[in-house]
N, C-alpha and C positions, 0 to 999 in steps of 0.2 A: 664415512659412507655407510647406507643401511641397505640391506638386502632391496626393498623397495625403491629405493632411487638406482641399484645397480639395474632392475628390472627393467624401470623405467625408460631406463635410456638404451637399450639395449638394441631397438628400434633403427634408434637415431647411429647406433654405432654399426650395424652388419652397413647403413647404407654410407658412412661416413669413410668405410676399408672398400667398399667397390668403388667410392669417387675417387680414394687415394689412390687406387692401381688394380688392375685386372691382373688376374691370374700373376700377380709378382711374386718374386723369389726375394727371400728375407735372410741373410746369412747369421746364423750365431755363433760367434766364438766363446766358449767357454776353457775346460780346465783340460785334463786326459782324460779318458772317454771313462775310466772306473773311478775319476773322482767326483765325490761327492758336490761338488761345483757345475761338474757337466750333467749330475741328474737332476739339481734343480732345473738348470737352465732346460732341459728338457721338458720339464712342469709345465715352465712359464710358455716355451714356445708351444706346448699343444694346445694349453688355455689359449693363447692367444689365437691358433689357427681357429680351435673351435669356434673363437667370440666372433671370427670374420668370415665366417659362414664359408670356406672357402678361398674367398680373396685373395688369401696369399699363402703361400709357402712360406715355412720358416726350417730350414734347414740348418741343425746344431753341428758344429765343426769343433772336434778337437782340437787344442793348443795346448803348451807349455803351463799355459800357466797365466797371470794378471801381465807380465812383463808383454811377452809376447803380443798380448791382442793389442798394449796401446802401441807396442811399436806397429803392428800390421793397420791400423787402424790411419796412420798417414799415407798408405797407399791404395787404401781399399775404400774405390767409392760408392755413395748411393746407400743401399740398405743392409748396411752393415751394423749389428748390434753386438758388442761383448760387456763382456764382464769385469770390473774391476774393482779395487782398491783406489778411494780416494787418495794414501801415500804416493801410489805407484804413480797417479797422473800427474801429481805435484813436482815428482820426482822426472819424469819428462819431461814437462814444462821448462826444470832448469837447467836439463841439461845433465843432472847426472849421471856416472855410469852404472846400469851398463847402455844409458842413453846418451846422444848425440843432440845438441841443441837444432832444433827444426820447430818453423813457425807453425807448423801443421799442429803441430802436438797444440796448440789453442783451438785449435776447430774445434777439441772434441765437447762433446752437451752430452749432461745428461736427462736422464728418461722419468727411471723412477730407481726405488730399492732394492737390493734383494737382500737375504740374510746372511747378517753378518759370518767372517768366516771364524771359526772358534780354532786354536793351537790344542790337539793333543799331543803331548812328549810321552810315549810308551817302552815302556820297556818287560821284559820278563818280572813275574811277581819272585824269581829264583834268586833274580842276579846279584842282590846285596844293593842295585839300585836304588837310592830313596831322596835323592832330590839333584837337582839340576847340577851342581858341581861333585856328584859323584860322577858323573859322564866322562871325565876328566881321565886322559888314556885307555878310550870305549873308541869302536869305530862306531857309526851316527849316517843315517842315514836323512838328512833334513828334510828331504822333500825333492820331485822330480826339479831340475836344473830350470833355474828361473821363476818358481813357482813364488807365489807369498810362504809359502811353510819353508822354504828355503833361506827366505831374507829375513823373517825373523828369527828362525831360529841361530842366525847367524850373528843378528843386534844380539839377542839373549845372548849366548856365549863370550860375546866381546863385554859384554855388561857387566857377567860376572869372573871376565879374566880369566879364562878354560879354553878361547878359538880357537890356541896354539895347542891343543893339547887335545882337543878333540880329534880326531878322524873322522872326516866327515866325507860321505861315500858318494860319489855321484854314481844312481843306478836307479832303476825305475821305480817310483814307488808301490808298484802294483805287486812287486816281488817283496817288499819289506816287511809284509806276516811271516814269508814261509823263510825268509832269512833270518825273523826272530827266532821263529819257532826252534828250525837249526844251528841256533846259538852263534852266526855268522856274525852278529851284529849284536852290537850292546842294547839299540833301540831307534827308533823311528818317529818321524814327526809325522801326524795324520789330521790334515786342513781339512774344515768344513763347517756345515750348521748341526751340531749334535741337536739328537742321536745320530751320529754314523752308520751305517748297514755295517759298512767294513769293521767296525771297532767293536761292534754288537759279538759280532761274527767269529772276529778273531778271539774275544774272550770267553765266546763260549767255549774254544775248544782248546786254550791255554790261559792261564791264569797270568793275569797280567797289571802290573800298576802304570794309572796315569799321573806322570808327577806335578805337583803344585808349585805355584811359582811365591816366594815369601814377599812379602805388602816392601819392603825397601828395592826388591827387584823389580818391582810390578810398577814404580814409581819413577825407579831411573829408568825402565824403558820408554815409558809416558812421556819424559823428557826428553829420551832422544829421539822420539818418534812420538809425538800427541796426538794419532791416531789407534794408536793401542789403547784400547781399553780393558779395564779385570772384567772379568766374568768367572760365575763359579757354574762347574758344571755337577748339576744335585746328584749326592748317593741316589744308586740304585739306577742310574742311568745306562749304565753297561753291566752286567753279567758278574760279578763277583766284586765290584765298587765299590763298599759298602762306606764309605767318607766321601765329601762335600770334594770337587780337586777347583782349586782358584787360578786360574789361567787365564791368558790374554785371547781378546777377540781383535778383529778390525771388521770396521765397516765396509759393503759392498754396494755393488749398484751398477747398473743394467746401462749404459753408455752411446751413443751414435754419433757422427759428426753432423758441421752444417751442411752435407753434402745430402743428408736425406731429405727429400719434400716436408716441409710443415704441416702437409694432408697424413703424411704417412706416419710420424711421430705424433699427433694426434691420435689416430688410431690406435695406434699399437700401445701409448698411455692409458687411454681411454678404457682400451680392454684389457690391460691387466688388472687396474682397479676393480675393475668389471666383475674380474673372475680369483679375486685376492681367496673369497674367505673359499672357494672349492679346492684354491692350493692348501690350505691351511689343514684339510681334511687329509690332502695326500701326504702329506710331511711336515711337522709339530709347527717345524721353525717358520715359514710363510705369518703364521699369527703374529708374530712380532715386528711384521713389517707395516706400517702404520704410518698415515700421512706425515707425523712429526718426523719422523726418520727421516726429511727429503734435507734435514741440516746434516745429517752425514755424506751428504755427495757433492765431489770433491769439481766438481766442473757446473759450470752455468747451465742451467736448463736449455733445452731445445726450445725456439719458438713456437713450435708444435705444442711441446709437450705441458709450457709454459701457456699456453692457450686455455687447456683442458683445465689444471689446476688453478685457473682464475674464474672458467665456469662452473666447476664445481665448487668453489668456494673455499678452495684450499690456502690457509695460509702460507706462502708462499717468502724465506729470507732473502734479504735484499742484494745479500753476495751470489743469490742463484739465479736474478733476474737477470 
């Protein structure tokens, strides 16, 4: 997509969100309201109200977490959009726990991308801390209950033979800076698209290592999960970093059932393509989301949205028709 054809069509799309619905309410579930998952999601829904001149409301709702929105997502009809992990849908579909097998969980389509979520493992730069199995009789704070920073950081431990030995704390994660800070906690897992505000934040004003995961860990997770991917997050990305940290990401993406109109997944496609590169201005990671990206999402395109990327001319995999 070029600046010029987003222009172009821009016309065609303020009247395309008044044919799909007058004055509608668009619900978004994302993550807990201070993570870094519900600010994006906040990005995307202002862009999108902006692009619809009105048209709709899109109102962003807290959640748990990727777990939570696909189970709410069998009971909640009509214009409902969250956020997920392709793992996690897959992981519904079959029924595993902490899912119950329901034929709903097929409804869900997806829309478009959003940025992948990156694992930081933090701990004090004091603690003696320096890599994943020193955790090993630490209390561990994984990530709020149900979250993705929770489920992986729970494959990681069992990967490297430490789950039993960890403590891992169910508490909010919005409290786990000032639990580090107070030496409560050995360390903490902090999901998102780095840079993090929060991570930026925290090592301004404590000195802190993010730990690296080694290439034979990074391999057997892939295997038990081939939605992990490595990713290295560059020195000098947080505040006293000064090394490369090589850790897992997963892919994300922006989600509805077949319960929403085909006018309205139109839309709402339509215009976040629309308005990709003014996210990209507000938060680094937006730039990485790119039409090839639509082979990380884990459910079949909306007819809607599947519309839009055959008028635009978007190559389109054949498992997301």
């Amino acid at each position: 997509m070029t600046r010029a054809s987003a222009a172009f069509g821009l016309a065609a799309l303020l009247f395309s969100f008044a044919a799909a619905a007058r004055e509608a309410t668009i619900t978004v579930h994302a993550g807990k309201a201070d993570s870094a998952n519900y600010a994006l999601a906040r990005q995307f829904a202002e862009a999108l109200a902006l692009a619809g001149n009105g048209a709709f409301t899109l109102v962003v709702e807290e959640s748990q977490g990727s777990v939570q929105n696909v189970m709410d997502s069998i009971r909640l009809d009509g214009d409902y959009i969250f956020t997920a992990n392709s793992a996690t849908i897959a992981q519904a579909r079959r029924g595993d726990k902490p899912f119950e097998k329901n034929a709903h969980y097929d409804e869900i389509r997806s829309l478009f991308p959003v940025p992948a979520q990156t694992f930081h493992w933090i701990v004090r730069q004091d603690s003696g801390i320096k890599t994943m199995a020193n955790l090993a009789g630490q209390p561990f704070i994984p990530g709020s209950k149900g979250s993705l920073g929770e489920w992986v950081t729970d494959e990681v431990l069992q990967v490297l033979g430490i789950d039993k030995s960890v403590q891992l704390i169910d508490a909010d994660i919005s409290g786990a800076g000032a639990a580090l800070k107070d030496k409560q906690v050995g360390g903490f897992t902090a999901t998102g698209s780095f840079p993090m505000a929060a991570v930026s934040e925290l090592a301004s004003v404590l000195p802190i290592r993010i730990l690296s995961l080694p290439q034979p860990t990074i391999l057997r997770m892939h295997a038990v999960e081939d939605s992990t991917a490595a990713v290295v997050i560059p020195r000098g990305t947080y505040p006293g970093i000064d090394y490369d940290v090589t850790t897992l990401s997963v892919p994300a993406g922006a989600y509805t059932t077949i319960s929403m109109t085909n006018a309205t997944a139109y839309a709402i496609t339509k215009a976040f393509w629309s308005q990709r590169f003014d996210l990209a201005k507000k938060h680094p990671a937006w730039a990485a989301v790119i039409p090839s990206r639509l082979t990380t999402l884990g459910a079949r395109l909306h007819p809607g949205a599947l519309r839009y990327y055959s008028e635009a001319g978007i190559k389109v995999p054949a498992n997301l028709r």
